[in-house]
N, C-alpha and C positions, 0 to 999 in steps of 0.2 A: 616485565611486559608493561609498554605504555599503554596510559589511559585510552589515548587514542588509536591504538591496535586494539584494545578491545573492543571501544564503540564500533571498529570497521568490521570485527566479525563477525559482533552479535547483529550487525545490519546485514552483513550474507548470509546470516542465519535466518532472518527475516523476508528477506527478500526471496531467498531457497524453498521458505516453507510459502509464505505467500501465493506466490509463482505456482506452485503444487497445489495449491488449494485454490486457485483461479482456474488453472485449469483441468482440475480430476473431480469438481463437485457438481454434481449433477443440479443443486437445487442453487436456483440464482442468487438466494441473499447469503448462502454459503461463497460464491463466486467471489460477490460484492464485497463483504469482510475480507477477503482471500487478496484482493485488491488493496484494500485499506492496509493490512500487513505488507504487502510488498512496498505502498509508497512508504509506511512508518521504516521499515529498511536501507530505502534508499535517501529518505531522510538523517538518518542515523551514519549513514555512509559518506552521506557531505557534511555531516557535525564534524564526523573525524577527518575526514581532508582538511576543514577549518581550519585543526589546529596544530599545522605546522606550522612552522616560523617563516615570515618572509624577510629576507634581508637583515638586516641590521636588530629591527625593534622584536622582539619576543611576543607580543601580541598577535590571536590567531587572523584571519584572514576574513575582514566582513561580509564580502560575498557571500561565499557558502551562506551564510547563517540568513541572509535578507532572501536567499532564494530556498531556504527551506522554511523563512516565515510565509511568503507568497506562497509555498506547495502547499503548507498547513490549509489558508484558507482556500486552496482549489477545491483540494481533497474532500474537504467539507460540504463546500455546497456541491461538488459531483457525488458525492455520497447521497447528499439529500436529493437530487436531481435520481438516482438511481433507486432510493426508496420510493420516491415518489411513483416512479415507473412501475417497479412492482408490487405495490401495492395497486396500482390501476389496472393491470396484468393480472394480480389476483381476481379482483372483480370481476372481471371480465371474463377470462375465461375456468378460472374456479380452481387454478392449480400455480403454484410458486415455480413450475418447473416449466422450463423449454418444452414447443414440440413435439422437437425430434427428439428430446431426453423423456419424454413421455412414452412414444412410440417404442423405442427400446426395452422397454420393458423392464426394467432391474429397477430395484429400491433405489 
């Protein structure tokens, strides 16, 4: 097994749980991480596309790698951008949860 078959699963395995934990968590900064794991996934999933061989030279493929430095720092300040929110959401109205995930009534 290549390296880069492994990086590409444990990125669907990331991405798989992420995905599941964005959208089954009732409380938003569970959401928010659940986010954060799916792009470290899909990051993970273009390391390993990287590093096939284009043509002739054996060296992997820069793309990939410049467009998962760019996702790095998206990811970041939309993390921070989204703490920011709720924490102002806690404030305000005194609960880390949604609404309507309120109104439902389950833990």
């Amino acid at each position: 097994m290549s390296l880069a078959l492994l990086y590409g699963l444990a990125g669907i395995a990331l991405v798989a749980m992420g995905l599941y934990a964005a959208l089954a968590a009732r409380h938003v900064l569970r959401r928010l991480l659940g986010l954060n794991v799916l792009g470290s996934g899909v990051f993970m999933m273009l390391v390993a596309l990287a590093s096939r061989t284009t043509g002739i030279a054996t060296r992997p493929d820069p793309v990939p790698h410049a467009m998962v430095l760019t996702g790095i720092v998206v990811a970041v300040s939309a993390t921070a951008l989204g703490l920011a929110l709720l924490r102002r959401m806690h404030a305000h109205e005194g609960s880390p949860r949604l609404p309507e995930d309120r109104d439902a009534g389950s833990p």
